[in-house]
C-alpha positions, -999 to 999 in steps of 0.1 A, spaced: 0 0 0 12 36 -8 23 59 15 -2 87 26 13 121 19 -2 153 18 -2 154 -23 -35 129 -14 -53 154 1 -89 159 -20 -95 192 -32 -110 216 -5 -121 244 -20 -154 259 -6 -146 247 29 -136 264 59 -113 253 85 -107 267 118 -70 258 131 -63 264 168 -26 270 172 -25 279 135 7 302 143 36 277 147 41 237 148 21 213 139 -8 240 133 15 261 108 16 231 92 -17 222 90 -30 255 82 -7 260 52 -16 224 37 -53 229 39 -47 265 24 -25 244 -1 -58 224 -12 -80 257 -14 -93 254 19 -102 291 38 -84 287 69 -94 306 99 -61 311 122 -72 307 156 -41 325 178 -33 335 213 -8 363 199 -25 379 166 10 393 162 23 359 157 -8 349 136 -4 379 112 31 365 107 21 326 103 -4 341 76 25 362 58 48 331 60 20 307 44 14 334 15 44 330 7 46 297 4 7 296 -13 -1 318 -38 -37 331 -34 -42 316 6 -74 325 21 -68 331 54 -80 350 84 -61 358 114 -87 359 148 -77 364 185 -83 329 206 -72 322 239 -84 291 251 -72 302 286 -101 323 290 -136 308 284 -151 347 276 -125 350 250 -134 316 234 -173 327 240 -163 357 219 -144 341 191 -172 320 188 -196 351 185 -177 367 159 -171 336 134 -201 322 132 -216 357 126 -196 356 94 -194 316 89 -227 304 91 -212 268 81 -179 259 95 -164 224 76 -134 211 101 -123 223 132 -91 212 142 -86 213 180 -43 212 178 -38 242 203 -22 226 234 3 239 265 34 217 273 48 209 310 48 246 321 67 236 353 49 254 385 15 254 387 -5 280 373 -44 287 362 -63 304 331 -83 331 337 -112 308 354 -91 291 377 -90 260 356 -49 240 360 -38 258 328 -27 222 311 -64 210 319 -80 246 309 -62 252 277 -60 216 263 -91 203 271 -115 225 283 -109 259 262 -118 232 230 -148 215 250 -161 248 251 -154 261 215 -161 229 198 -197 230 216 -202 267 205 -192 259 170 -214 226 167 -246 246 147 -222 257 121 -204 226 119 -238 210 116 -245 227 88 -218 222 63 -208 193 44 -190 159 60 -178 185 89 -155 173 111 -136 174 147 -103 163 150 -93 169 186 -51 163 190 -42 135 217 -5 125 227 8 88 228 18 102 262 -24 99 277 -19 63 282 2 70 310 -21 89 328 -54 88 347 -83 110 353 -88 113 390 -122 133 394 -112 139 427 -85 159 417 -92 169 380 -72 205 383 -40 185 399 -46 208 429 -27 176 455 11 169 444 11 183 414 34 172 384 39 195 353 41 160 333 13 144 351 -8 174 343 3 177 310 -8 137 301 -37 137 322 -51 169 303 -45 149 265 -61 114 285 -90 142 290 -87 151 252 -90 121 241 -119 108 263 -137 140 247 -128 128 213 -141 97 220 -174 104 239 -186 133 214 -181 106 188 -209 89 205 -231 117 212 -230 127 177 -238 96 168 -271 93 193 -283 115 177 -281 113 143 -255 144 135 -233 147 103 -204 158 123 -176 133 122 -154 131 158 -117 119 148 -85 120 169 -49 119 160 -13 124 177 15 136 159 34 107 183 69 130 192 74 158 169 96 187 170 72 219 182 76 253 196 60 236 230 92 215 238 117 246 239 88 267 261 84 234 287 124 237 292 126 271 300 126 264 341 155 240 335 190 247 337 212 256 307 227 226 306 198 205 312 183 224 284 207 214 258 211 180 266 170 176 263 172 197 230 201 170 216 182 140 232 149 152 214 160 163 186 174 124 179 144 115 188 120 139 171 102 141 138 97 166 120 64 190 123 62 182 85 53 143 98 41 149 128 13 168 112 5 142 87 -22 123 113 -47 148 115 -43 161 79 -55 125 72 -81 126 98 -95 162 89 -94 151 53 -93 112 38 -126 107 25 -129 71 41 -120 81 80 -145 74 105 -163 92 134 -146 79 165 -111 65 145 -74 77 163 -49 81 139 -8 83 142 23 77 132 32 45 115 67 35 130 78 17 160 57 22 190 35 55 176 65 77 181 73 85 146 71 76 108 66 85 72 29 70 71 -1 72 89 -20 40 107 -54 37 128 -37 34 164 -57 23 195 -65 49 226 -58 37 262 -84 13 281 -92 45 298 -100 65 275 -125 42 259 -146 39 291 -181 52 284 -189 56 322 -154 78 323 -167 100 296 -202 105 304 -184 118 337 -159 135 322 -185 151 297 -208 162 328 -178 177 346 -170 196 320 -202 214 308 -204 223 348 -171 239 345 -173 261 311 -208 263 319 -214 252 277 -238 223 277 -244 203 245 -258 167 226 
């Protein structure tokens, strides 16, 4: 069988895709090869600064891009309440919304704007709440989809709901794969919502398995020079490239025959890297139903955005 590639990606002119994270990474990526296949890509930033320079960067590399640059920050549940507002005043249909924004072991403990753990608040919960304020668009366009961005890393961790914001011991690490174990239980559990009742909307998942990003260098910072550079040799070894670590959910936001409720990832040994895509399996926790019904009710108490 050939390997997938991103020359396979169908036509996607007329659609609009909204790209958290748009502005470096894995969402650079992504953004630029759905603009590549005539896609209008929404760029969904924390710094518009950044953004306006992702969106310069792309034009350059895509003649004619249609992009927009908005202001997202999936810290803050008003400013995801307001991005929401805006685009689907001027987006009445939305096609694929690509959940990829994500925080990375920020060392000490710290909160978004609601008093949410920020790995918990920004990685699950800011796209809980926007993908359930963009559901009537993306119920109106045409094979719409959800990809929501996991890490091989969730299978390591567990959702205490005890605990959920890591408020007892906390571990950066911990919190950062408990918060993609809750992404991932999301994916799964809005796959079957949509599909109780009857909605067009697709729920995929991917992981990029480990792929050089902007988020490694940021979750180093607290570390000593020298710990720095022996991490940044180790990973970068170990790394793939954004270019393959994006390839996952590019197929999932875009092969005609995926699936509500498949995980995709990278095809090499153990999920880590690779030049292909496979279907890869979640973690036995994440396919609970009674852990995401929970999960689900939690959250819609927390962002206070109930859906399905």
């Amino acid at each position: 069988m050939a390997v997938w590639n991103t020359r396979q990606i169908p036509d996607q002119h007329g659609r609009v895709a909204v790209v958290t994270g748009a502005n470096s990474g894995l969402g650079l990526v992504t953004a630029t090869q759905l603009a590549r296949h005539r896609a209008k890509v929404v760029l969904a930033v924390r710094d518009t600064t950044a953004g306006e320079r992702a969106r310069a960067r792309i034009r350059t590399a895509v003649t004619g891009a249609d992009l927009e640059v908005r202001h997202l920050d999936l810290a803050s549940l008003a400013s995801v309440q307001a991005f929401a507002k805006e685009l689907t005043a001027e987006h009445p249909a939305i096609d694929l919304l690509i959940n990829n924004a994500g925080v990375l072991n920020l060392g000490a403990a710290r909160t978004t704007a609601d008093g949410f753990e920020l790995h918990m608040g920004t990685n699950m919960l800011g796209h809980f709440a926007l993908t359930g304020l963009l559901l009537d668009p993306l119920g109106h366009a045409d094979a719409p989809r959800v990809i929501n961005i996991s890490s091989i890393t969730h299978k390591k961790a567990h959702l205490d709901f005890d605990d959920l914001m890591s408020h007892h011991a906390y571990d950066a690490n911990h919190a950062y794969n408990r918060s993609k174990l809750a992404s991932t239980v999301f994916g799964l559990e809005l796959d079957r919502r949509l599909r109780d009742t009857g909605s067009p909307v697709r729920s995929v998942l991917a992981h990029p398995g480990m792929s050089r990003s902007n988020l490694n260098p940021r979750a180093l910072r607290e570390r000593s020079l020298f710990q720095q550079l022996m991490a940044q040799a180790i990973l970068w070894v170990l790394q793939a490239p954004s270019e393959q670590g994006a390839l996952p959910q590019l197929y999932a936001a875009t092969a005609p025959e995926v699936r509500g409720g498949q995980f995709f990832g990278p095809s090499g040994l153990k999920e880590m890297r690779g030049r292909d895509v496979k279907e890869v399996q979640p973690g036995a926790e994440a396919t609970h139903p009674e852990t995401g019904h929970r999960l689900w009710t939690e959250a819609e108490q927390l962002t206070g955005v109930a859906y399905l």
